[in-house]
C-alpha positions as CSV (number, residue, x, y, z in Angstrom):
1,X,51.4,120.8,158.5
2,X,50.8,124.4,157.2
3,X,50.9,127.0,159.9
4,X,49.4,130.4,158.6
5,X,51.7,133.7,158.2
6,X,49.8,135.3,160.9
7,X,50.8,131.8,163.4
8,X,54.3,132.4,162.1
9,X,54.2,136.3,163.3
10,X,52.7,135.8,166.8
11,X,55.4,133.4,167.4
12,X,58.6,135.0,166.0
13,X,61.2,135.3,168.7
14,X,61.6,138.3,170.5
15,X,65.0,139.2,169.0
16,X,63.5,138.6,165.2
17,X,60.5,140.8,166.0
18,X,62.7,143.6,167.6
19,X,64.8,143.7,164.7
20,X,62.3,144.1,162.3
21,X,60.6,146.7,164.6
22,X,64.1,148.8,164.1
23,X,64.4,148.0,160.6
24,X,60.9,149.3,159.7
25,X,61.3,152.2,161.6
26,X,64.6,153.1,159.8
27,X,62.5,152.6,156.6
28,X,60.2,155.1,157.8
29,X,62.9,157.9,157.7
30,X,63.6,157.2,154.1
31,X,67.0,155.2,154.8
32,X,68.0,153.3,151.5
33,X,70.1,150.5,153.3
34,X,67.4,149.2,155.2
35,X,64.3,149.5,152.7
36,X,66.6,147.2,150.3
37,X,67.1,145.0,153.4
38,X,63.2,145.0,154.4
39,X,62.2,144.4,150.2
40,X,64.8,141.3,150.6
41,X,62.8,140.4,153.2
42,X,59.4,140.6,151.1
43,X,60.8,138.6,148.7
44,X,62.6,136.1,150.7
45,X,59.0,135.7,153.7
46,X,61.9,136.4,157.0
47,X,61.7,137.6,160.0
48,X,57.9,137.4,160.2
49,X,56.7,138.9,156.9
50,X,54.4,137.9,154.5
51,X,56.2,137.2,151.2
52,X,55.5,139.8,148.9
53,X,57.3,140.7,145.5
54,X,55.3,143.7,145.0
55,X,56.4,145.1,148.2
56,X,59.8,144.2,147.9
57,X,59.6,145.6,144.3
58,X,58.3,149.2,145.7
59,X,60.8,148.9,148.6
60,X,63.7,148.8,145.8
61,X,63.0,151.5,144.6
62,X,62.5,153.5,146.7
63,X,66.2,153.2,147.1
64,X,67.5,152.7,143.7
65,X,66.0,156.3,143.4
66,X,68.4,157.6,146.3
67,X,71.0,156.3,143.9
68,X,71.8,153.1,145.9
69,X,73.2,151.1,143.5
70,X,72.4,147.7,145.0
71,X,68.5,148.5,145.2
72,X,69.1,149.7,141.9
73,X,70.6,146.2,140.8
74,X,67.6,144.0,142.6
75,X,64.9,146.3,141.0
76,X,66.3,145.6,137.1
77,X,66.5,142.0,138.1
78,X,62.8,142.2,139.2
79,X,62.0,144.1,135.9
80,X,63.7,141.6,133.6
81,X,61.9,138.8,135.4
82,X,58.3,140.2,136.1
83,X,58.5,139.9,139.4
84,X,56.3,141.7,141.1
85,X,56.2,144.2,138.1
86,X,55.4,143.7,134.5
87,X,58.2,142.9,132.5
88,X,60.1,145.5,130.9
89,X,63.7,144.8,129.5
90,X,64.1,148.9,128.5
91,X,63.6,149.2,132.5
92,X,66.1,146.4,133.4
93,X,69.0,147.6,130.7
94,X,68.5,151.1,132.3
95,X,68.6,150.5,135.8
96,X,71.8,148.2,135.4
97,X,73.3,150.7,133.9
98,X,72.9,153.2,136.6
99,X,74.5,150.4,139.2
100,X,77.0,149.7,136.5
101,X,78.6,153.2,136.2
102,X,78.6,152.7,140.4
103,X,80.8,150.2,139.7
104,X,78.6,146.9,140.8
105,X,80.4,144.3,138.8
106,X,76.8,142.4,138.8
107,X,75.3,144.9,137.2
108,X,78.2,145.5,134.7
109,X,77.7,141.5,134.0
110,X,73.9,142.0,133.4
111,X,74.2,145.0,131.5
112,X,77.1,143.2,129.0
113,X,74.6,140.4,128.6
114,X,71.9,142.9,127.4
115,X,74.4,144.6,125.1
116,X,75.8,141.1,123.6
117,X,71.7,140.1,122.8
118,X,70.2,143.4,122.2
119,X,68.0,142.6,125.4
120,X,66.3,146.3,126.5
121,X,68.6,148.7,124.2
122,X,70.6,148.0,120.9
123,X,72.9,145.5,120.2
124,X,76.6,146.8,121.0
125,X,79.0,143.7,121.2
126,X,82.2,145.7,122.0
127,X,80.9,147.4,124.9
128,X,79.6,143.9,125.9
129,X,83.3,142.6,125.7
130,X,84.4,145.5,127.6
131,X,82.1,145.6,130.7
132,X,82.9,141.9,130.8
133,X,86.5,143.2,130.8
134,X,85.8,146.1,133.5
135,X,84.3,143.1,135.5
136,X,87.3,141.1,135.1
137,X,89.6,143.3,136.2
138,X,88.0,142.7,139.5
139,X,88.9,138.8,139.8
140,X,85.1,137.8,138.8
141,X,84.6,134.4,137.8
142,X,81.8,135.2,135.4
143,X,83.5,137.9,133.5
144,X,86.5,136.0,132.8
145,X,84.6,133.4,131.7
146,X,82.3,135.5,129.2
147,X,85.4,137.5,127.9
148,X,87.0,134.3,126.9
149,X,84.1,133.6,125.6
150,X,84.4,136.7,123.3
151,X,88.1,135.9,122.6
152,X,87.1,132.7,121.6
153,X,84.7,133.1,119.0
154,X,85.4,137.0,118.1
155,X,82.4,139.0,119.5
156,X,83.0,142.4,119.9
157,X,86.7,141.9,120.1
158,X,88.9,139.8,117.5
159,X,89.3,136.5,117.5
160,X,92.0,135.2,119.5
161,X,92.5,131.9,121.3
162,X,95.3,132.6,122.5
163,X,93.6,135.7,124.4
164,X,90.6,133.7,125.4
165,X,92.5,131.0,127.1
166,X,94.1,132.9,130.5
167,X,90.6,133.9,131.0
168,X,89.5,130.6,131.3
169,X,92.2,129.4,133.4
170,X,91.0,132.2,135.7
171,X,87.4,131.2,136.1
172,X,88.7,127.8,136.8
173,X,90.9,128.4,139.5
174,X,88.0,129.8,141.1
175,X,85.9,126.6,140.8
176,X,83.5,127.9,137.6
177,X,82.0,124.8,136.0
178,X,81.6,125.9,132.4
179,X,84.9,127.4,132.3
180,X,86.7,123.8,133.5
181,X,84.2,122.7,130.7
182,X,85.6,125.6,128.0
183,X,89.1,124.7,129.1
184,X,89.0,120.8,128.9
185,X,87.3,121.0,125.5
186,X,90.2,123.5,124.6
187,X,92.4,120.7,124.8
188,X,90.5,117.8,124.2
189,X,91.5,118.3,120.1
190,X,95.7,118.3,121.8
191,X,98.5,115.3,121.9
192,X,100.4,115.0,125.0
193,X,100.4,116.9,128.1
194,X,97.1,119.0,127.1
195,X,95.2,115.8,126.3
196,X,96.7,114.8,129.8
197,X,95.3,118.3,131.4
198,X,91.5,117.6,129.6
199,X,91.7,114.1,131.3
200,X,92.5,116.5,134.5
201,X,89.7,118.5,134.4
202,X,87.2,116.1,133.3
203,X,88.2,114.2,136.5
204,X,87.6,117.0,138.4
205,X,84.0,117.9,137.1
206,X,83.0,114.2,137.0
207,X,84.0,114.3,140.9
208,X,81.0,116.5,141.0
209,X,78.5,114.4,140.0
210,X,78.6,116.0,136.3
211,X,77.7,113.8,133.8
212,X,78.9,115.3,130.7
213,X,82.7,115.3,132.3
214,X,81.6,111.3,133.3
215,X,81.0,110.7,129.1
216,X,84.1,112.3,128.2
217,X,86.4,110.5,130.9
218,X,85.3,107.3,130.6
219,X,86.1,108.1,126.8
220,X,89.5,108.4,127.7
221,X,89.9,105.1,129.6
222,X,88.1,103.4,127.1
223,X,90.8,104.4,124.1
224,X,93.8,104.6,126.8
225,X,94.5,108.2,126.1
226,X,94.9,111.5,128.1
227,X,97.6,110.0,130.4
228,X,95.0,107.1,131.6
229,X,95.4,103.4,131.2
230,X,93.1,101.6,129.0
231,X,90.1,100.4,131.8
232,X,87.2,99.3,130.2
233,X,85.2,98.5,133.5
234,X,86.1,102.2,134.5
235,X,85.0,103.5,131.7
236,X,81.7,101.2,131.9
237,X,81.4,102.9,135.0
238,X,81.6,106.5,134.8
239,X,79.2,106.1,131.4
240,X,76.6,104.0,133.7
241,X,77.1,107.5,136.5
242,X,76.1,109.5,133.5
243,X,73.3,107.4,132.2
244,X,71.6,107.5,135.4
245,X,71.5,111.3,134.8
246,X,70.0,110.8,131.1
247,X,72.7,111.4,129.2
248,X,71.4,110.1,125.8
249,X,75.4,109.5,124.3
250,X,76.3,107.6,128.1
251,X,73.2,105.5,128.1
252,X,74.2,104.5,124.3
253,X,77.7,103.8,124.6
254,X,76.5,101.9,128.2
255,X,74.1,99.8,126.2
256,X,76.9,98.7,124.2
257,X,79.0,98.0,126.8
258,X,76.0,95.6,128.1
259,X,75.5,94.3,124.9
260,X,79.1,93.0,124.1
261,X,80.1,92.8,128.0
262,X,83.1,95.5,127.8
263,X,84.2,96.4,131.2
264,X,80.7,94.8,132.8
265,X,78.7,91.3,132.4
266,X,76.9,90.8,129.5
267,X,73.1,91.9,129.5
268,X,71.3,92.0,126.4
269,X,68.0,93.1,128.1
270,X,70.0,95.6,130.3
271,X,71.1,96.8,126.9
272,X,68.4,96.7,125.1
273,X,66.8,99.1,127.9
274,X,69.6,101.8,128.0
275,X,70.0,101.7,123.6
276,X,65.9,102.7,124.1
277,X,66.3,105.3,126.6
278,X,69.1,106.7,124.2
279,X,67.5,106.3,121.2
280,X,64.5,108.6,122.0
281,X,66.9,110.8,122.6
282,X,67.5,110.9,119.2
283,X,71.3,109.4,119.7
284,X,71.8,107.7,116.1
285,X,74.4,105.2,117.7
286,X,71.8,104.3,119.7
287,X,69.5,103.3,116.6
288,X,71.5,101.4,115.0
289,X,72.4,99.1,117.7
290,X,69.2,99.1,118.7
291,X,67.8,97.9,115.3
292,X,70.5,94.7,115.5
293,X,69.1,93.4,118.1
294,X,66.2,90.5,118.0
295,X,62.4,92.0,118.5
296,X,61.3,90.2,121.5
297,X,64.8,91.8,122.8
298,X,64.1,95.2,121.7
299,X,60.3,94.5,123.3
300,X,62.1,93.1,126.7
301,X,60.2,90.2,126.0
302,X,61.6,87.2,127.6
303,X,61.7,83.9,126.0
304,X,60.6,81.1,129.2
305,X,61.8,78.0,127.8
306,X,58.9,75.2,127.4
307,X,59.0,72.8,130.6
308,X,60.6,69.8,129.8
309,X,58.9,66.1,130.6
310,X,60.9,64.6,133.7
311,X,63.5,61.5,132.3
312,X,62.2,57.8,132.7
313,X,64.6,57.0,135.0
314,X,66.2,60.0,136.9
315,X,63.8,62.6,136.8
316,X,60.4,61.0,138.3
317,X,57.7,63.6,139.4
318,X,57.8,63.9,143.5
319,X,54.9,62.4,144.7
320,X,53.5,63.3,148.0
């Protein structure tokens, strides 16, 4: 049941209401930390207010222009998105900056990303790489991952791969999917041990629930590579995980595990259902294997064999 914000005010606990009382009243004297606290509460509806991005917006800055560099950070977000303000990418670039240059290594992320797309200010791909660099310095996930990014495919700095790939390995450590993603496909195209470490990380990320590491692992069981044993009903597995999640390549190569009973009992319909869902994905594989099979298969049309006529002797209609 809905319960109106004014319901939700009258019975805020005493504690919740006192704190806002303080906060408001610290607001009133014009202090920065607590008008960026009471716009985070505008934005987020706590502690008894009515959400409200355009006061949260006018709370920000209020103290992004006492310099606070936080406030400063939360108001270019809100100008990038429209939030409670009309969108206005010049604003966002500008106001990142300011936090930037106060060393907020979100800002410096947000203001890299502008100056890699030419988002609010023109296009500068070296100073991109090195506020992502400035960020890394400081342990961030994100900018490591973004600066191997660079090193990898040569924006704003040469291309190195070399370079690129400590970065990585940092972002990983600390858990950042799309860098355990950058790092396995680094040495996916390896023999050996850094086929072995790909297998690794995919196992990882497929832990996860991540379908895309679920393809590519039960790759490797099905060929026997990247230190795994050759287990085709482990590899019908994981592709069936990643099916479910409309993977158009998993529900393909699941499909043809159905259809020639790899690693799972044979289903021709069961195939016939994933190949589809694959296929309007556009998953070519998927076509073609789709295409072999009989019409009324492709249709999920079942054929009900005719009823046969019960035998002279042995099969006599039950009469009651």
């Amino acid at each position: 049941m809905e319960v109106s914000p004014a319901m939700r005010a009258a019975v805020q606990p005493p504690q919740q209401l006192e704190k806002l009382r303080i906060v408001r009243l610290a607001v009133a004297r014009g202090d920065a930390e607590e008008q960026l606290r009471l716009g985070f509460f505008y934005v987020e509806g706590l502690v008894g207010v009515v959400q409200d991005d355009e006061e949260a917006v006018r709370l920000y800055r209020l103290a992004a222009e006492q310099g606070h560099a936080l406030a400063q950070l939360q108001l270019g977000i809100a100008y990038a998105d429209g939030r409670g303000v009309v969108r206005n990418e010049e604003a966002a670039a500008r106001l990142y900056r300011q936090a930037a240059e106060q060393g907020s290594t979100d800002a410096q992320i947000r203001l890299a990303h502008c100056y890699m797309l030419g988002n609010g200010c023109v296009q500068d791909k070296p100073a991109a790489a090195r506020l992502f660099g400035q960020a890394a310095e400081k342990g961030c996930a994100l900018a490591h991952l973004a600066l191997g990014k660079c090193y990898l495919e040569g924006d704003g700095v040469v291309a190195d791969r070399a370079a690129a790939l400590p970065h990585f390995h940092q972002a990983a450590e600390q858990g950042e999917v799309h860098a355990m993603y950058a790092l396995a496909r680094f040495y996916t195209d390896g023999m050996g041990k850094e086929e072995a470490m790909a297998a690794q990380l995919y196992t990882q990320l497929a832990a996860q629930g991540e379908a895309e590491a679920q393809y590519r692992l039960a790759r490797f069981y099905a060929l026997g590579k990247g230190g795994m044993s050759q287990d085709h009903a482990t590899a019908a597995r994981l592709w069936r995980l990643a099916a479910e999640q409309s993977l158009g390549p998993a529900q393909s190569a699941f499909g043809i595990c159905l259809m020639q009973g790899t690693g799972v009992t044979p289903d021709i319909y069961a195939a016939a259902r994933f190949l589809r869902l694959a296929a309007n994905q556009d998953v070519a594989e998927a076509r073609y294997w789709l295409n072999r099979l009989p019409a009324r298969v492709r249709q999920g049309r079942r054929e009900v064999p005719p009823p046969r006529a019960p035998h002279e002797a042995h099969e006599k209609p039950f009469i009651f």
